[in-house]
N, C-alpha and C positions, 0 to 999 in steps of 0.2 A: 706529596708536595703540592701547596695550594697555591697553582700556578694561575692568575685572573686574567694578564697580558704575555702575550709571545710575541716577542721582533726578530724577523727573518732578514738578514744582510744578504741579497741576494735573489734576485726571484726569477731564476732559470727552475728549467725544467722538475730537479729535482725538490727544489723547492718547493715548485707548483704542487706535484705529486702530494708532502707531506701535507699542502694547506687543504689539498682539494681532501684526505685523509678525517683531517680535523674539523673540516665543515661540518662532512656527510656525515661524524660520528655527533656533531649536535654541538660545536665549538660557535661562540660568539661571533661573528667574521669581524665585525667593531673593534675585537679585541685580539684581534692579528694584524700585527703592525712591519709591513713591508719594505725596506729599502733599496732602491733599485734604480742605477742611473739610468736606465733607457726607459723615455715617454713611452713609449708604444708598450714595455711590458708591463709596465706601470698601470699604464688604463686598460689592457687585457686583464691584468689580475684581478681590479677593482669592480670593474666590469661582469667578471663570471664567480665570482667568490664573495666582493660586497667589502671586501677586506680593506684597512685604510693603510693606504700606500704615500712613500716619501722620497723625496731625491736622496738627501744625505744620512746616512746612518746615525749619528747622535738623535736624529728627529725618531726615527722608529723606536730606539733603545728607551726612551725614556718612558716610565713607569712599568717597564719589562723585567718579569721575573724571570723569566726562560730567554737566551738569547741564541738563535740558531744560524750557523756560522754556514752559508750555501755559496760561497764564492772561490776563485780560483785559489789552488795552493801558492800563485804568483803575487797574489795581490792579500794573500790571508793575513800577512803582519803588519801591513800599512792599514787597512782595516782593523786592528787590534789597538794597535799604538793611538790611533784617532778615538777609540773609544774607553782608552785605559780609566781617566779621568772618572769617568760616568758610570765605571766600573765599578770601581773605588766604593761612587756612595751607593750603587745598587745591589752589590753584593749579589748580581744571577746567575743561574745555573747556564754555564757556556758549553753548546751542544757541537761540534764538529762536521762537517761532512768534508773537509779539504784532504782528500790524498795526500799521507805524508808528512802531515804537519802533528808533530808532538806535543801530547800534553802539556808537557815541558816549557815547551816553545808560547803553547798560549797559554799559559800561565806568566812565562816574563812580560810576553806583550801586553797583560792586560793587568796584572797584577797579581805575586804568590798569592794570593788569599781567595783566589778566583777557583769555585770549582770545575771541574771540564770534565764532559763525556768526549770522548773520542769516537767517532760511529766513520763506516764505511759501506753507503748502500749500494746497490747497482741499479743499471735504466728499467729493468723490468718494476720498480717500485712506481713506475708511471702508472702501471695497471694495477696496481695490488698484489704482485707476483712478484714481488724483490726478495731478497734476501740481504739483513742488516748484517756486521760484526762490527759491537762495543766495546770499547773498553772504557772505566773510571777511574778517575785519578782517584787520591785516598782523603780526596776533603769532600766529596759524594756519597753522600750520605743514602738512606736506601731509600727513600722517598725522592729521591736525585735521580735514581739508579732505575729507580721506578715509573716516571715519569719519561727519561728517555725513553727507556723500556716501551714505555704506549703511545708514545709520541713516534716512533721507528716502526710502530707495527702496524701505525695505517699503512706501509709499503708493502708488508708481507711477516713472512717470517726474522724472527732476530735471535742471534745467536753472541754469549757475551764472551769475551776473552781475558784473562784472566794476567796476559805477559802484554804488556804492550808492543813490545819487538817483535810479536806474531802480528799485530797489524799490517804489516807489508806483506803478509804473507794473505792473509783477509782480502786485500786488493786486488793481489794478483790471481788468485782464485776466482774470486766471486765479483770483485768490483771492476775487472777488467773482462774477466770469463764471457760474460755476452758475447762479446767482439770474439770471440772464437768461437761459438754457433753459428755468428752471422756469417764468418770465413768459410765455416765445413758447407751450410748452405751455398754459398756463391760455388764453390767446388762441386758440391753434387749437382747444382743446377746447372752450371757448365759442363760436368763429363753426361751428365741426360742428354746433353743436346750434341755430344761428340758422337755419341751411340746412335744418335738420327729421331732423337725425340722432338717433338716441337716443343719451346719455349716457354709457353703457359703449362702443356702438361710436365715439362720434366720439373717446371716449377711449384705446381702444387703436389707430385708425386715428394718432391724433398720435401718439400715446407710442413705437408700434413704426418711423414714419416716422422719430423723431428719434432712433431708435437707429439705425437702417440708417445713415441718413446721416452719424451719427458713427462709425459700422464704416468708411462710404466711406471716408472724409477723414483718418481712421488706417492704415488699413488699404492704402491704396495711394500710390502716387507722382505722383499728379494732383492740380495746386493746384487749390485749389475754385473758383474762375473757372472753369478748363475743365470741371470736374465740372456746375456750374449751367448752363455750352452746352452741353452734350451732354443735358442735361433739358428745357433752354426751346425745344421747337419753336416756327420764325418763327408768329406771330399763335393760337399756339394754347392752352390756356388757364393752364398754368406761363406763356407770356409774359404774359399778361393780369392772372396775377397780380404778376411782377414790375416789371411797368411799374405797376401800383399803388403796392406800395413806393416805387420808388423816384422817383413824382410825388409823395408824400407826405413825401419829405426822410430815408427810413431808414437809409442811412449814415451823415448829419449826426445823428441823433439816437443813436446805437450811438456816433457820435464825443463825443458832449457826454454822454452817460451815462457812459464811461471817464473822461472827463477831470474830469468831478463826481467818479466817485471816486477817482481819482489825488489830486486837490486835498484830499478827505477825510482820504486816510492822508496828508499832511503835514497837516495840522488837527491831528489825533493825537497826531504830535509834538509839535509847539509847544504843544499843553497838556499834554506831561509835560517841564518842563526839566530 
């Protein structure tokens, strides 16, 4: 896809992530085109990236081939509606990142004839450590398809989806998943310090555990099953803690916390028709 201009509706964090992606890999910053109603993020973006930035989104979309959708799932269809018109005669490829919100759904906002990727990243794509799930509507052609595709993988890894009704399931895995590392950390840094740790060390004792073992589980070709036997010696104290667990029901609970937020992001939907 011979994409010259991109307009980003939005320019929080994740946004940032995808510009700062696009700079580094040799992208025009002239020709990233920003909308963003807050001054301050405004001149921060324009500031560290060089990128030209807008209050209103009509003003970015125009002469944009690629349009990238970084705003709330609250405010996603009134931002659609506003830009249907311009739509119309631009015919761009409309990128997603709202939780929730169906192809479907911007496709009415903006016009049937509108293509859309559906994408769902998580906050580690701030570093290049994300992980994307796509999905394309059927007017995405592969050069469409291709294009997200390298435009999602300045945050990390992307993986594409093929149902779109697995997208909520995408979110609640991966796009919400940080925030349960961040949780098991504030837990083991809290029970270190129950045990008589002091603060800093029970804190870099978790924080540096839960990196290695995210190096493990990346980094080689062993499912974590076998990774977790090859650490729980029979009765010795990784056993004693995982028979804790898992007398305490912590699968069933990791099962019914995805599926509260799978059920969320279709919530989502159905309150934007």
């Amino acid at each position: 896809m011979n994409v010259a201009r991109i307009a980003f509706f939005g320019g929080g964090n994740m946004a940032r992530s995808l510009i700062g992606g696009l700079v580094a890999r040799g992208a025009d910053p002239a020709h990233l085109q920003v909308a963003e109603p807050v001054a301050e993020v405004r001149d921060a973006l324009a500031r560290d990236f060089g990128v030209a930035v807008f209050e209103h989104a009509p003003d970015a979309a125009a002469g944009a081939e690629a349009w990238i959708f970084a705003v709330k799932p609250q405010v996603m269809r009134g931002v659609c509606e506003g830009l249907a018109t311009l739509a119309g005669a631009q015919r761009p490829l409309a990128i997603s990142i709202a939780a929730g919100i169906t192809c479907g759904q911007i496709e009415r906002w903006l016009g049937d004839d509108i293509a859309v990727v559906r994408t769902m990243p998580n906050t580690p794509a701030l570093l290049g450590a994300g992980v994307t799930g796509l999905f394309a509507s059927a007017r995405v052609d592969a050069a469409g398809r291709g294009f997200a595709e390298s435009l999602l993988s300045a945050a990390g890894k992307t993986v594409w989806i093929d149902d779109e009704a697995l997208m909520d399931a995408v979110t609640a895995v991966s796009g919400s998943g940080p925030a349960y590392v961040f949780l098991l950390a504030e837990a083991m840094i809290a029970a270190g310090e129950a045990e008589g740790l002091p603060l800093e060390a029970s804190r870099t004792l978790a924080l540096q555990t839960l990196l290695g073992a995210a190096r493990m589980l990346t980094e080689s070709d062993v499912a974590p099953d076998e990774l977790r036997r090859r650490v729980t010696s029979p009765n010795g104290t990784t056993h004693a803690a995982i028979e804790t667990f898992e007398a305490g029901g912590f699968r069933t609970l990791v099962a019914a916390a995805i599926h509260a937020a799978r059920v969320r992001g279709a919530e989502l939907s159905a309150n934007n028709p």
